[in-house]
LUMPAZA-55222 format. One record per atom (N, C-alpha, C): x, y, z. Coordinates in pm, whole numbers, padded with zeros to 5 digits, always signed. Example, Ala and Ser with C-alpha at 12.3 -4.5 7.8 and 13.67 -1.06 7.14 Angstrom:
+01319-00569+00780 +01230-00450+00780 +01320-00330+00780 +01285-00225+00708 +01367-00106+00714 +01290+00003+00787 
***
This chain:
+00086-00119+00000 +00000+00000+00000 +00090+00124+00000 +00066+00186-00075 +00158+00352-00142 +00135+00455-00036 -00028+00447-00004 -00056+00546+00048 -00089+00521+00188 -00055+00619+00283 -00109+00596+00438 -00237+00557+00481 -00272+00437+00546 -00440+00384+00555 -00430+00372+00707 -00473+00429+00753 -00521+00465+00911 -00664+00407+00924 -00627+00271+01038 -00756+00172+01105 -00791+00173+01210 -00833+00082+01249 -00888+00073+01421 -00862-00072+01417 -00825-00117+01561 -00886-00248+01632 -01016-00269+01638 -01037-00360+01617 -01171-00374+01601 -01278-00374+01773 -01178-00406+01846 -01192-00466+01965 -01215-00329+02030 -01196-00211+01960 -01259-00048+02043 -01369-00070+02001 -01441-00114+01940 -01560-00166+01918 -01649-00273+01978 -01613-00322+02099 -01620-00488+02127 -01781-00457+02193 -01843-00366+02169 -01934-00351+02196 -02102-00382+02105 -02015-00369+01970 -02049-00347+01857 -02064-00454+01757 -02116-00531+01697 -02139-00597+01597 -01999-00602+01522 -01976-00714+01383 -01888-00696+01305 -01922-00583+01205 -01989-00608+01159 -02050-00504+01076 -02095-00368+01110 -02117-00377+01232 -02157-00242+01304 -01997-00167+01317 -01846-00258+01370 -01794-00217+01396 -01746-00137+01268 -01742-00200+01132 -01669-00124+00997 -01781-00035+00977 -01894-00022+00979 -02014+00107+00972 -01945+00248+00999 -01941+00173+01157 -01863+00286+01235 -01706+00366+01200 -01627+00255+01200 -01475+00294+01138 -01507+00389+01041 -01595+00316+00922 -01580+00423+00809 -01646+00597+00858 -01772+00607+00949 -01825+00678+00982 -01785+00805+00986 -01619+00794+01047 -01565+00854+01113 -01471+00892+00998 -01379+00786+00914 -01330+00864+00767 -01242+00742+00785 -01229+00652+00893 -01133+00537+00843 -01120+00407+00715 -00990+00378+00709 -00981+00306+00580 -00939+00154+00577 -00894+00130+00708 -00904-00020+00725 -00960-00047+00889 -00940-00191+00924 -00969-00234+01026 -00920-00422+01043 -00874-00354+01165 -00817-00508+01229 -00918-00585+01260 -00956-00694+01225 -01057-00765+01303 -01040-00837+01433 -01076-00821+01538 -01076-00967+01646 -01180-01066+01629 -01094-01201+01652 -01149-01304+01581 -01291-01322+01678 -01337-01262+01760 -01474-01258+01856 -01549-01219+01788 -01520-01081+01688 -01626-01054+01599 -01628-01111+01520 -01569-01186+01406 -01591-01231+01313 -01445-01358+01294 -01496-01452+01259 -01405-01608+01243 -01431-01707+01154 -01407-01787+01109 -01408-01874+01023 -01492-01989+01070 -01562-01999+01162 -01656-02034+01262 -01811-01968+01229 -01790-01849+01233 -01911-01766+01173 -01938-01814+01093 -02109-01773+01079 -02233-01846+01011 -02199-01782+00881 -02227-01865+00731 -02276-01831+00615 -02311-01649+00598 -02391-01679+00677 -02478-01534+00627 -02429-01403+00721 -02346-01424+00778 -02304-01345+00947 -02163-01334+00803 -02089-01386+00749 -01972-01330+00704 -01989-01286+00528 -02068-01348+00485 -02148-01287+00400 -02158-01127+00391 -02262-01096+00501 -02273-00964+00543 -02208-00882+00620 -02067-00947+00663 -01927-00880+00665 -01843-00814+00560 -01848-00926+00465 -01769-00896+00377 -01818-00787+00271 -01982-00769+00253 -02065-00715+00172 -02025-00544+00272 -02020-00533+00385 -02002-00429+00464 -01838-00373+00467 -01771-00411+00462 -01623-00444+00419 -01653-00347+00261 -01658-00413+00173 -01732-00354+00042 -01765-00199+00039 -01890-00198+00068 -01997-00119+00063 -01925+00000+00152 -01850-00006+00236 -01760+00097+00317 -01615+00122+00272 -01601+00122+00188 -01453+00081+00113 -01322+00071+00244 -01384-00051+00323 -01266-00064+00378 -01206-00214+00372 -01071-00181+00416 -00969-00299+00405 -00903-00346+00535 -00953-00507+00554 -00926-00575+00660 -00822-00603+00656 -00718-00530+00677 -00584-00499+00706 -00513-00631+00789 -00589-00630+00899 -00549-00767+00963 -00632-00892+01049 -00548-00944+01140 -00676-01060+01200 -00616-01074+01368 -00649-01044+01429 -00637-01048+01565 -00662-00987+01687 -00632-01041+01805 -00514-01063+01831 -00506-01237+01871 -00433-01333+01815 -00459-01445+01788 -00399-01521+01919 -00439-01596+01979 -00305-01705+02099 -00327-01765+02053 -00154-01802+01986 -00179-01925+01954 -00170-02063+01971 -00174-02071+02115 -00169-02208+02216 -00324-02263+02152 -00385-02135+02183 -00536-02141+02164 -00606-02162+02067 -00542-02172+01942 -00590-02215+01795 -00516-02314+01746 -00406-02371+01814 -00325-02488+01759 -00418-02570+01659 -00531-02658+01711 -00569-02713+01577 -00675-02662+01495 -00692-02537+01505 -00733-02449+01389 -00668-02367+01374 -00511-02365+01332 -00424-02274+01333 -00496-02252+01147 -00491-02320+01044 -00472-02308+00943 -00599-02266+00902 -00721-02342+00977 -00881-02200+00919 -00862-02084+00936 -00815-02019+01068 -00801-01950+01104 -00760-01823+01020 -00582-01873+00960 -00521-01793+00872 -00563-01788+00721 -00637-01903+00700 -00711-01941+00558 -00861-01786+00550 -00908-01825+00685 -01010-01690+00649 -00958-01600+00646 -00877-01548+00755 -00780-01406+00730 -00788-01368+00645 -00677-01460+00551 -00617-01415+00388 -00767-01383+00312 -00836-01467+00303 -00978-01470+00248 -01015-01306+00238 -01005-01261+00343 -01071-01119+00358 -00966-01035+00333 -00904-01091+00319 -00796-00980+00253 -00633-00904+00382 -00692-00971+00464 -00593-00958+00573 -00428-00927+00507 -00337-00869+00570 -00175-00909+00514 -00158-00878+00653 -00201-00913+00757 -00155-01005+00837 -00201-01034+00974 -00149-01117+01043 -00211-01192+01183 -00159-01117+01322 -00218-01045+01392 -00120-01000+01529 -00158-01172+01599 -00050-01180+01682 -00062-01275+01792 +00005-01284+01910 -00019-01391+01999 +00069-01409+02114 +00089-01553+02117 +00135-01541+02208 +00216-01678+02240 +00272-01721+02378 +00350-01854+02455 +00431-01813+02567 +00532-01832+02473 +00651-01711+02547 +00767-01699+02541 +00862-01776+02524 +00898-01936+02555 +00922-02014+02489 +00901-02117+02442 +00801-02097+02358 +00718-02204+02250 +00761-02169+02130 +00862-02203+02105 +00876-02137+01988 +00849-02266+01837 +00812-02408+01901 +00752-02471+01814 +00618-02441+01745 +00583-02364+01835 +00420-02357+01758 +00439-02185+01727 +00534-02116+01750 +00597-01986+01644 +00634-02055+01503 +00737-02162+01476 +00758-02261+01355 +00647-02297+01288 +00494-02328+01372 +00385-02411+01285 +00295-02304+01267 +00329-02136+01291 +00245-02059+01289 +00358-02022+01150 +00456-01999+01140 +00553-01952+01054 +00513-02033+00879 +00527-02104+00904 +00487-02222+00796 +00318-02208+00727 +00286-02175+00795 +00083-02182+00773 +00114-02026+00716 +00143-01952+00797 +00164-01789+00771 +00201-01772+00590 +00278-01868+00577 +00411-01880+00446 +00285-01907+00331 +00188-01995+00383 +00101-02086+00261 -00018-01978+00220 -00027-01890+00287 -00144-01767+00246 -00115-01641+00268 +00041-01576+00284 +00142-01475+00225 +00057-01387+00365 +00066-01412+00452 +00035-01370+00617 +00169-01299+00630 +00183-01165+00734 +00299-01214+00844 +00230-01197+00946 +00352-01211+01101 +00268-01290+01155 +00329-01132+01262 +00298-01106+01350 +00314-00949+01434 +00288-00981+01579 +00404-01031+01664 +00375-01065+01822 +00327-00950+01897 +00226-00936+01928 +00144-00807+02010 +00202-00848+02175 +00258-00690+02230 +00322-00687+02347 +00217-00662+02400 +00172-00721+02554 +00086-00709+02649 +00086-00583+02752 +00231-00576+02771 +00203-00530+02895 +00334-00556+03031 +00306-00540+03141 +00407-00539+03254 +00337-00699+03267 +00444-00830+03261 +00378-00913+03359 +00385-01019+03227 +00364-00957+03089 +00315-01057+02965 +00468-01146+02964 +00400-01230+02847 +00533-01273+02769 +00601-01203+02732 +00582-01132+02659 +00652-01006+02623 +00605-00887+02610 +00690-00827+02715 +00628-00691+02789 +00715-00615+02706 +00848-00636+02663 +00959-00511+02616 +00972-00582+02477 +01047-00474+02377 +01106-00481+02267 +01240-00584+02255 +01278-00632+02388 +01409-00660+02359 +01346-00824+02365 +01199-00863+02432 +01166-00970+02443 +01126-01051+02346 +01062-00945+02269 +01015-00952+02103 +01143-01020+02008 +01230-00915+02042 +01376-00929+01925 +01432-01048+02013 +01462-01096+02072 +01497-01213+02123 +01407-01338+02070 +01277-01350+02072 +01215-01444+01992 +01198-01498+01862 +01219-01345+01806 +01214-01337+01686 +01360-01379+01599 +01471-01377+01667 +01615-01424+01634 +01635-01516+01571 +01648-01546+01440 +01675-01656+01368 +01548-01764+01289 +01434-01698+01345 +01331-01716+01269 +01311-01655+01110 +01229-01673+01040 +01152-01612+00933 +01126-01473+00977 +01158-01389+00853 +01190-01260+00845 +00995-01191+00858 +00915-01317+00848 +00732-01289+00812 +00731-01261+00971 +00819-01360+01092 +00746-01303+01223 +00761-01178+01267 +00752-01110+01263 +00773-00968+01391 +00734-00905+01455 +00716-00786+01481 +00603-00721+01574 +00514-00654+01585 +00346-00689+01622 +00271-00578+01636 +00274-00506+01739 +00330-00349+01716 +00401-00290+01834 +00246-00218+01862 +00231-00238+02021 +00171-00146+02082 +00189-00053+02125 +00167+00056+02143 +00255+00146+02221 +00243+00173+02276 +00111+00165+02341 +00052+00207+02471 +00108+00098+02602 +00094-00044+02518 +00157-00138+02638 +00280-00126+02658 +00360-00077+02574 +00518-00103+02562 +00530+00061+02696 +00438+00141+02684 +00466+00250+02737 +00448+00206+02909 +00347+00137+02929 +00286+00074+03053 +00407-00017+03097 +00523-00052+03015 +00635-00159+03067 +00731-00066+03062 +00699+00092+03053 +00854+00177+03087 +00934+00173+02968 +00881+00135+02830 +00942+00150+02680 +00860+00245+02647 +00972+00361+02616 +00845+00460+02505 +00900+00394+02328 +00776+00461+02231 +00828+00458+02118 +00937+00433+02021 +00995+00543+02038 +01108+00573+02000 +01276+00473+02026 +01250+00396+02151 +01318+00334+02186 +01281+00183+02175 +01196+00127+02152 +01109+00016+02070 +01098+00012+01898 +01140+00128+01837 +01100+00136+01696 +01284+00091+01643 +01373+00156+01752 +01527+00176+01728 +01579+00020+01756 +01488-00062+01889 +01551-00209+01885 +01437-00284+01755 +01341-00253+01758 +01278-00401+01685 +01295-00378+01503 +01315-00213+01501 +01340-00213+01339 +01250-00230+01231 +01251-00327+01153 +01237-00392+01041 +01154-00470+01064 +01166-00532+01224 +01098-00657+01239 +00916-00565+01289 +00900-00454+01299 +00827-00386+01321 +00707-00405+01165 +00624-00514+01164 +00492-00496+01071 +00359-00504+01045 +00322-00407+01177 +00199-00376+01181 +00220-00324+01319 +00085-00257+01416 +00078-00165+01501 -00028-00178+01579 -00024-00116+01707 -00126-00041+01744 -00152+00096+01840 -00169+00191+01820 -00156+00345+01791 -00221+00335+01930 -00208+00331+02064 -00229+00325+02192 -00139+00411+02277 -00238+00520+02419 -00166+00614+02441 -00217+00604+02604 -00113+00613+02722 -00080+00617+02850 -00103+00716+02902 -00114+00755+03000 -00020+00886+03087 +00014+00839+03204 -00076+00683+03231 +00020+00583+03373 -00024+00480+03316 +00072+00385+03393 +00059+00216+03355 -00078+00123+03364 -00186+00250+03365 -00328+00233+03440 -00452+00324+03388 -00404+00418+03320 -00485+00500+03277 -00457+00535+03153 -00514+00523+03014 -00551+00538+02900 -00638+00674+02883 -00565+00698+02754 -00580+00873+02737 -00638+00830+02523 -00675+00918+02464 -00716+00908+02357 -00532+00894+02283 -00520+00826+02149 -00375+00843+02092 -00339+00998+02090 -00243+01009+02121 -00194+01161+02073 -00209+01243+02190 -00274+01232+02277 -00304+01337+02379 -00254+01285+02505 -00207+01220+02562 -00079+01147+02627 +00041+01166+02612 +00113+01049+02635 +00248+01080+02665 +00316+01056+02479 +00187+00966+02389 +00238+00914+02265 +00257+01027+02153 +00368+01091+02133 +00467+01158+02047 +00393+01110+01891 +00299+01140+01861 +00203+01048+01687 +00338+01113+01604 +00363+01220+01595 +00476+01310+01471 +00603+01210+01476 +00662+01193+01630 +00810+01111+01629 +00799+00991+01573 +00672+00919+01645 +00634+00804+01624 +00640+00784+01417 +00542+00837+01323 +00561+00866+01202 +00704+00885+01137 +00764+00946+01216 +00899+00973+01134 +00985+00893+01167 +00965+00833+01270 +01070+00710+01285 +01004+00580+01232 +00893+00546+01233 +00861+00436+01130 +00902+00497+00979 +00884+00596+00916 +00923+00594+00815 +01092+00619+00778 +01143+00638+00876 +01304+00649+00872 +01372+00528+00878 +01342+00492+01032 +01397+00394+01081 +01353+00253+01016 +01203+00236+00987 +01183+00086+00972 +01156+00062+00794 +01134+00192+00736 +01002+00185+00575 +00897+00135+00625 +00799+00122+00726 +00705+00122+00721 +00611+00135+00639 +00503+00022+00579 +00467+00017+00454 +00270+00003+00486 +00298-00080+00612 +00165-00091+00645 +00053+00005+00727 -00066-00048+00740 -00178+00048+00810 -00164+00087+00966 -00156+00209+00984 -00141+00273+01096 -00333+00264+01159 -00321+00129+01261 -00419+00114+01345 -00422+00169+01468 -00521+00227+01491 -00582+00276+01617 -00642+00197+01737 -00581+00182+01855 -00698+00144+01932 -00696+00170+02062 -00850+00189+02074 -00852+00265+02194 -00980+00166+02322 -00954+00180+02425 -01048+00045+02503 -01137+00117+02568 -01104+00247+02629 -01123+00341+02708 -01333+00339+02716 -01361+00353+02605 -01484+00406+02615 -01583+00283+02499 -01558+00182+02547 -01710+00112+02411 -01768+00122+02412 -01855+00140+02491 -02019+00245+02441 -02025+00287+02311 -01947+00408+02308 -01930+00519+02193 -01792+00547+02197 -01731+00466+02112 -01581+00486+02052 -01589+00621+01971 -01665+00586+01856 -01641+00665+01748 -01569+00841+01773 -01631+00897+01856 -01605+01060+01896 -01419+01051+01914 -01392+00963+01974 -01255+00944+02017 -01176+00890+01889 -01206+00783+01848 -01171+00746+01711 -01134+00913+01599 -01261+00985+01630 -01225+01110+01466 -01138+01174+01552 -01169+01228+01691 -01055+01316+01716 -00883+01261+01707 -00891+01105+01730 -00748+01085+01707 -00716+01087+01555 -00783+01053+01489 -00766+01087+01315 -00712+01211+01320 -00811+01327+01387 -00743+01450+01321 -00637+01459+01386 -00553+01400+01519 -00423+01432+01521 -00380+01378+01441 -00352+01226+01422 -00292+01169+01338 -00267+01246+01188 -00406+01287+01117 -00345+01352+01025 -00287+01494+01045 -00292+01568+01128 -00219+01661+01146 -00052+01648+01155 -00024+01510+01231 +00089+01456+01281 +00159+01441+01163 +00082+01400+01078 +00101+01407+00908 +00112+01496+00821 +00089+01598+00821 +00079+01737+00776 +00184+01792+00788 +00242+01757+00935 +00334+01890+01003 +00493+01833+00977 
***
């Protein structure tokens, strides 16, 4: 993708329908969306993904990705799983994992390979498998160049990593996101209006890594009514873009 496509998690939505949730995304002026596999799965009924995909469509948006996946927890539907993904057009899977399993990182690597996935370890938090950047790049060591990271930044911020210092260790291996903003290890603020730097953040994915993919949003703070929070972080974001 050439041009910058700014999404959401779907899961700021978890309030919301599948279809309700891309209604909404677009509502607001967004252009893709991550799915969590709660809203919508390869499990889902005929007519329930049907009228996903017709909504997907009809909103010109692009399901950018599929998660956030454990994949202890899909072992033997690792391959529907990534089979619907791709289906919808996904380029790629966030997931987790424990920290050293790295056999079923290998049988996620391989499945990933057969429907042109990559695969993006989403950091939790203080306490996760992998709470820091350096835990990420340590897993990722000597694997397939498809695993790397869906950087959060809000969690990485909650483990005492800002940005800037997460974008400089994980690099390259950095492919895909999520646009999440702190002001304590406990309290969630809209992106941009926190401690999260959106301008540094931008210029160091595009310096440091080529960043190629969709700059996702997500925010947990309020499901009721995401959306209000959703446009105002757009307009930083594109301002962040502008300037």
């Amino acid at each position: 993708m050439s041009d910058i496509i700014i999404g959401v998690q779907s899961y700021t939505y978890r309030e919301f329908s599948a279809v309700q949730a891309v209604e909404e995304a677009a509502s607001v002026g967004l252009k893709a969306i991550e799915m969590w596999p709660k809203h919508i799965n390869f499990q889902s009924g005929d007519k329930e993904i049907e009228a996903f995909k017709a909504a997907l469509s009809d909103n010109d948006i692009w399901m950018c990705g599929y998660g956030v996946c454990g994949l202890e927890g899909i072992a033997d539907d690792m391959d529907e799983n990534f089979q619907f993904a791709s289906e919808m057009g996904a380029d790629y899977i966030s997931i987790n994992c424990k920290s050293d399993n790295h056999a079923i990182a290998e049988q996620a690597i391989g499945i990933a390979k057969k429907y042109d996935l990559k695969l993006g370890i989403h950091n939790h938090g203080p306490g996760a498998d992998f709470a820091t950047s350096e835990q990420v790049l340590e897993f990722c060591q000597g694997k397939d160049a498809l695993l790397g990271a869906c950087m959060d930044t809000g969690h990485f911020m909650r483990s005492d990593q800002m940005p800037d210092h997460v974008i400089k260790v994980l690099g390259k291996r950095i492919n895909s996101m999520h646009l999440k903003d702190f002001i304590s290890a406990e309290e969630e603020v809209m992106p941009g209006t926190g401690r999260l730097d959106l301008a540094q953040v931008l210029d160091l994915l595009k310096t440091h890594v080529g960043y190629e993919g969709a700059y996702v949003i997500e925010y947990e703070a309020d499901a009721e009514n995401p959306s209000p929070a959703m446009k105002q972080t757009l307009d930083v974001l594109m301002k962040a873009l502008a300037d």
